[in-house]
N, C-alpha and C positions, 0 to 999 in steps of 0.2 A: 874956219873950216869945220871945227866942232859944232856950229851950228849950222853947216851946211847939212851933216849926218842926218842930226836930230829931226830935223824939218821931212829929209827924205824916209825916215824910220815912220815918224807921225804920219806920213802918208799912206806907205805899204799899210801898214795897220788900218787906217783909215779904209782904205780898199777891201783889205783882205778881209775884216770882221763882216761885212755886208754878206760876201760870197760858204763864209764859214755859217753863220746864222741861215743861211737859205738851205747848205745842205742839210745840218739837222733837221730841218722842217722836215725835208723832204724823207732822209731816213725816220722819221716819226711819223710819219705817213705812209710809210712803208710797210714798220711793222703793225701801226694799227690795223692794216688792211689783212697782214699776214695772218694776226688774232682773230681778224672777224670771218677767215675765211675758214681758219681752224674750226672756230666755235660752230660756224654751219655746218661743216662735215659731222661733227661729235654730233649734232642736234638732227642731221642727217640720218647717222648710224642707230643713234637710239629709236627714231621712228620707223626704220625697218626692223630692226632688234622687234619692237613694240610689234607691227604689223606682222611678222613671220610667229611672234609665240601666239595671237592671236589665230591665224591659220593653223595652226598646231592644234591649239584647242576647240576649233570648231568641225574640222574635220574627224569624223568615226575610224577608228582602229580598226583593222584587222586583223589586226596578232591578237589572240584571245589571252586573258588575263589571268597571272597566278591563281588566283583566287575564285575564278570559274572552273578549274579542273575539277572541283572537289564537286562538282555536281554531275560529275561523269558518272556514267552506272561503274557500278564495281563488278568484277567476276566472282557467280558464287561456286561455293565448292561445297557440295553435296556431301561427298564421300569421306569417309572417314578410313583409318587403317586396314580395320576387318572390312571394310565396304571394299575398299580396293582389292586387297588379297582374293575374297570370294568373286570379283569380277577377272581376276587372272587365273582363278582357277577352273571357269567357266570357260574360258576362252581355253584353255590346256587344255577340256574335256572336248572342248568342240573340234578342236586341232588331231586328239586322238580320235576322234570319230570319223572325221575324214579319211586319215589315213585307213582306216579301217575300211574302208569304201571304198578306197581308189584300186585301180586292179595294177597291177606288176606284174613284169616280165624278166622271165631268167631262163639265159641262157648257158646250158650244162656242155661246157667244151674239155680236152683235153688234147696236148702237145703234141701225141703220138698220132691227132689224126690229120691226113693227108694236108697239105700246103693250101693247095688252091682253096679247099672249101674251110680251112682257117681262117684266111684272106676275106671269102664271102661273108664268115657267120662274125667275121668283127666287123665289116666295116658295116653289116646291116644292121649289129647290136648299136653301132655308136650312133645307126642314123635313128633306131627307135628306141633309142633313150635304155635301151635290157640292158642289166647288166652282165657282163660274163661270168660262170661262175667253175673254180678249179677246185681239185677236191687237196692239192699241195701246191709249191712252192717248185718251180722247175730246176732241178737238181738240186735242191733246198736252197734258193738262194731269192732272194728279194729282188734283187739287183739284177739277176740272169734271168727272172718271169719277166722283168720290167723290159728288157732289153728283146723279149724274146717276143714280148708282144709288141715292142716298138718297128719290128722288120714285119709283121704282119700288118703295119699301116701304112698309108699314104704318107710321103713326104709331106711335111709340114701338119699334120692330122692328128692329133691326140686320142690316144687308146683309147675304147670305152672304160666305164668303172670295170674294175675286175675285184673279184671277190675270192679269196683262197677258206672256203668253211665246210670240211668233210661234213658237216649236222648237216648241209643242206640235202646233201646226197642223200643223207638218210631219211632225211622227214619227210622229201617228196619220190622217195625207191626207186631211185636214178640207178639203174644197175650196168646202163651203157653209153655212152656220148655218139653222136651229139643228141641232145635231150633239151626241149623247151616246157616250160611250166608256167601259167597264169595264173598268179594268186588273189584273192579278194584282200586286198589289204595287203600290207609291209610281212614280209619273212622277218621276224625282228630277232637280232643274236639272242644266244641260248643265255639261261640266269641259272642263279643256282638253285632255282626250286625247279630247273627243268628247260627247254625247248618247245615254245609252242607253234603249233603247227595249224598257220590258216587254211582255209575251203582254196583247193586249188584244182587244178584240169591241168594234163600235159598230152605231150606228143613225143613220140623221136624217131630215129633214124637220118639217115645221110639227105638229108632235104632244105632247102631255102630257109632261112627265120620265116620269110609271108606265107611260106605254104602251109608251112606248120602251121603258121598263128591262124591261117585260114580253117584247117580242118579243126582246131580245137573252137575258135568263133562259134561253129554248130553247135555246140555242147552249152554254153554261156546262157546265164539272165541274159537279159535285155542291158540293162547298165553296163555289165564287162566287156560284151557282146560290141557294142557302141567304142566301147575305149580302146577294145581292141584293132577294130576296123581302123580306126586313128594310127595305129601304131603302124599296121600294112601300108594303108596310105604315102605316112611318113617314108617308110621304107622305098617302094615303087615311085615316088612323084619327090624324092629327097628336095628341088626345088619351090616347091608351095607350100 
């Protein structure tokens, strides 16, 4: 019986080793193939690696190069401290010059006179830029002129400039309202070496801002003459 076993053991074996040696072949042919397939991909990858830094380097840039900036022009600067200063002080003199040339208008009103034609001579100052001018402060109060001139405007409408300066009354001998005056140049507040008093033309009595500014126009250079007619304008045609 024991060598019945033995003979059947020698057998299996016999069989089995053939079929066990065939598979290793087979898994060693497997991986060699797996190796070889790896190694072309790798040998794959470096030759586009190789080919793309190739493309890189024969292709021209567009992005210009740190080291190109420095052949930019540079900005020069001329001017020095006193160079600058002497050019903002030319420019200040120029500034005062103008003003000095431009012509102005002021309108000499006061509280006591009639509604309606309050009404007219502000909203005609605010459409030509004059500013109103009070010789105080209505019941001395800041708050109560502002308020006082606020019911002689249009809803939603902003006062003209108002001006409270007794010197003006006096420099240009305003002795009764309402009273219009065109000055060559700024009325500029009084200093303490004085009030100085520009070339100026007026007119008064109970009449329109344009009619006024119309019969004093006759009197004008040519240049006021001009800036005035603007101001009528303004006033008559408030849309153009």
């Amino acid at each position: 019986m024991l060598h019945v076993k033995m003979v059947v053991i020698l057998l299996l074996v016999s069989v089995v080793s053939p079929v066990l040696s065939d598979n290793q072949a087979i898994l060693k042919q497997t991986e060699d193939a797996i190796n070889k397939a790896s190694n072309m991909n790798k040998d794959n990858l470096e030759r586009q690696k190789d080919w793309l830094f190739k493309q890189i380097q024969s292709t021209p840039s567009t992005i210009p190069r740190f080291n190109s900036l420095n052949h930019l022009p540079r900005p020069e600067f001329d001017l020095n401290r006193g160079d600058l200063l002497s050019k903002i002080k030319q420019a200040q003199q120029q500034i005062k010059i103008l003003k000095s040339r431009q012509t102005s208008v002021y309108v000499f009103i006061s509280f006591s006179l009639p509604k309606t034609m309050l009404d007219n001579l502000v909203i005609q100052a605010r459409l030509a830029k004059a500013p109103l001018v009070l010789r105080g402060f209505y019941q001395e109060s800041i708050l109560k002129t502002r308020q006082k001139l606020q019911t002689l405007v249009k809803k939603g409408k902003p006062p003209p400039v108002t001006l409270i300066d007794p010197t003006l009354f006096e420099r240009f001998n305003v002795t009764q309202v309402p009273a219009y005056v065109v000055t060559k140049g700024e009325a500029l507040p009084c200093r303490v070496d004085g009030c100085k008093v520009p070339e100026f033309w007026g007119a008064k009595g109970e009449v329109p801002l344009d009619y006024a500014l119309e019969q004093i126009s006759d009197h004008l250079p040519e240049q006021q003459k001009y800036d005035i007619l603007k101001h009528i304008n303004k006033i008559r045609h408030p849309a153009s």
